[in-house]
C-alpha positions as CSV (number, residue, x, y, z in Angstrom):
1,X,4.4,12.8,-15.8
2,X,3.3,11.3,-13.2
3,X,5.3,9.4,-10.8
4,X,5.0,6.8,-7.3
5,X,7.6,5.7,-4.9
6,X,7.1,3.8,-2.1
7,X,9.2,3.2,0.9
8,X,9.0,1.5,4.2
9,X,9.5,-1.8,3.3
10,X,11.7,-4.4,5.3
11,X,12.8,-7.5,7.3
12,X,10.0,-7.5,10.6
13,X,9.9,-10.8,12.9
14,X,6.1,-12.4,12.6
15,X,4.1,-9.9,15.0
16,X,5.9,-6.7,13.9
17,X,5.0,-3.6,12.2
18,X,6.0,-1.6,9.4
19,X,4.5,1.8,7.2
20,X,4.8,1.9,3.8
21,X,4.7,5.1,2.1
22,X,3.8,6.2,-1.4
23,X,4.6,9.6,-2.5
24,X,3.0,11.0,-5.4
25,X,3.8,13.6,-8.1
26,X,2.6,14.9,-11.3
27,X,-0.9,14.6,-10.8
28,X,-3.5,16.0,-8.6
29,X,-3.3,12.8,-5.6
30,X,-6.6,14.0,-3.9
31,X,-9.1,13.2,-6.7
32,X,-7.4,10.3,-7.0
33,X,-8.4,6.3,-6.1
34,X,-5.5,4.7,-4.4
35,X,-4.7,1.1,-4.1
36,X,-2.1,-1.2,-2.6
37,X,-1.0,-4.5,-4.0
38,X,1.1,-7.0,-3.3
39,X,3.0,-9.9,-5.3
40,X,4.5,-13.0,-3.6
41,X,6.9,-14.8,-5.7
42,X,5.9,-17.2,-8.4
43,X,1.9,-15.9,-7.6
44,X,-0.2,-13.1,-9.7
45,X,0.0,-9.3,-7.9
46,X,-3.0,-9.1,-5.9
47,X,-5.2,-6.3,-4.2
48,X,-4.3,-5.5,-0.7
49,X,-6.2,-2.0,-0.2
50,X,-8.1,0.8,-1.3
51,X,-9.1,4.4,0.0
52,X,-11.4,6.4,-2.3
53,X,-10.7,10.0,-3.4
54,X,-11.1,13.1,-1.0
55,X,-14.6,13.9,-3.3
56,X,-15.9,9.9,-2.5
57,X,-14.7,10.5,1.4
58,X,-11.9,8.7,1.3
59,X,-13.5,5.1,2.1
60,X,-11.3,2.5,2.7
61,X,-11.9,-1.4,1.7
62,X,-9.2,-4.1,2.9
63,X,-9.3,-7.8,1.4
64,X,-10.1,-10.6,3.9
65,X,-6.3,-11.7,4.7
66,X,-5.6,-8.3,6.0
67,X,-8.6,-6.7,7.7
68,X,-7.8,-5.9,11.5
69,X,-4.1,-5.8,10.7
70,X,-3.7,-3.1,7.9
71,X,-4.6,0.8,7.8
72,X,-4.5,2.0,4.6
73,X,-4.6,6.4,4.8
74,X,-3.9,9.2,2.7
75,X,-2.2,12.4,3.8
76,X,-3.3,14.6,0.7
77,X,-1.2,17.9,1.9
78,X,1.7,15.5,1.6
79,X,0.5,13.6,-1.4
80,X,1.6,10.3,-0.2
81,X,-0.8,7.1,0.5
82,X,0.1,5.0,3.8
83,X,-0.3,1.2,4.7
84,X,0.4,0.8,8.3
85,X,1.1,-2.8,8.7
86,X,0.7,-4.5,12.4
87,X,0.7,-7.9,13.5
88,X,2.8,-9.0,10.6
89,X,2.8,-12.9,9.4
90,X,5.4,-15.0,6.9
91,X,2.5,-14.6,4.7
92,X,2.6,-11.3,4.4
93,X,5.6,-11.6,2.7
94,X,5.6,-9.9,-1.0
95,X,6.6,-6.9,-3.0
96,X,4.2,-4.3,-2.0
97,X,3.2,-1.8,-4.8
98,X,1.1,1.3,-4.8
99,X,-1.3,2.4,-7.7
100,X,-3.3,5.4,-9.0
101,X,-6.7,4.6,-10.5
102,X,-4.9,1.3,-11.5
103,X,-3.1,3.1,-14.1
104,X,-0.1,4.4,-12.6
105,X,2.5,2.2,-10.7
106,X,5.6,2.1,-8.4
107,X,8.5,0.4,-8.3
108,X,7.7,-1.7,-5.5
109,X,8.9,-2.0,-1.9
110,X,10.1,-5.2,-0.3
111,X,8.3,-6.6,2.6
112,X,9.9,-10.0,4.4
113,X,8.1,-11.6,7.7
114,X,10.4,-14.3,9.2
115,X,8.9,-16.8,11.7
């Protein structure tokens, strides 16, 4: 079975910086696509980031809103998937979720960003 928690999350003032973390169990996390998303209340769950398997080098792709601010990374010894957040805005405030191949889900971690 497999399973995903993420941690990290948290209240940050705009220009701070948190980590999320995503551990990952019951399936093999290297071969695996992982992807961050995040949904704002009352708005649809949308794409944050992505990093590629260890077989596709581990490529990363970041949608506009977060490029230059966000490092998504995978520690595949550890099994767990990273977002390292800096430079933080109000906007940036959502539940923050991590996927497998878009299949498997999280619970979600809370991110606010007060002004």
């Amino acid at each position: 079975q497999v399973r995903l928690v993420e941690s990290g999350g948290g209240l940050v003032q705009a220009g701070g910086s948190l980590r999320l973390s995503c551990v990952v169990s019951g399936s093999i996390f290297r071969f695996s696509a992982m992807d961050w998303y995040r949904q704002a209340p009352g708005k649809e769950r949308t794409l944050v980031a992505t990093i590629s398997s260890i077989s596709s080098g581990s490529r990363t792709y970041y949608v506009d809103a977060v490029k230059g601010r966000f490092t998504i990374s995978r520690d595949n010894a550890k099994n767990t998937l990273y977002l390292q957040m800096n430079n933080l805005k109000p906007e940036d405030t959502a539940m923050y979720y991590c996927a497998q191949e878009g299949r498997y889900w999280g619970q979600g971690t809370q991110v606010t960003v007060s002004s």
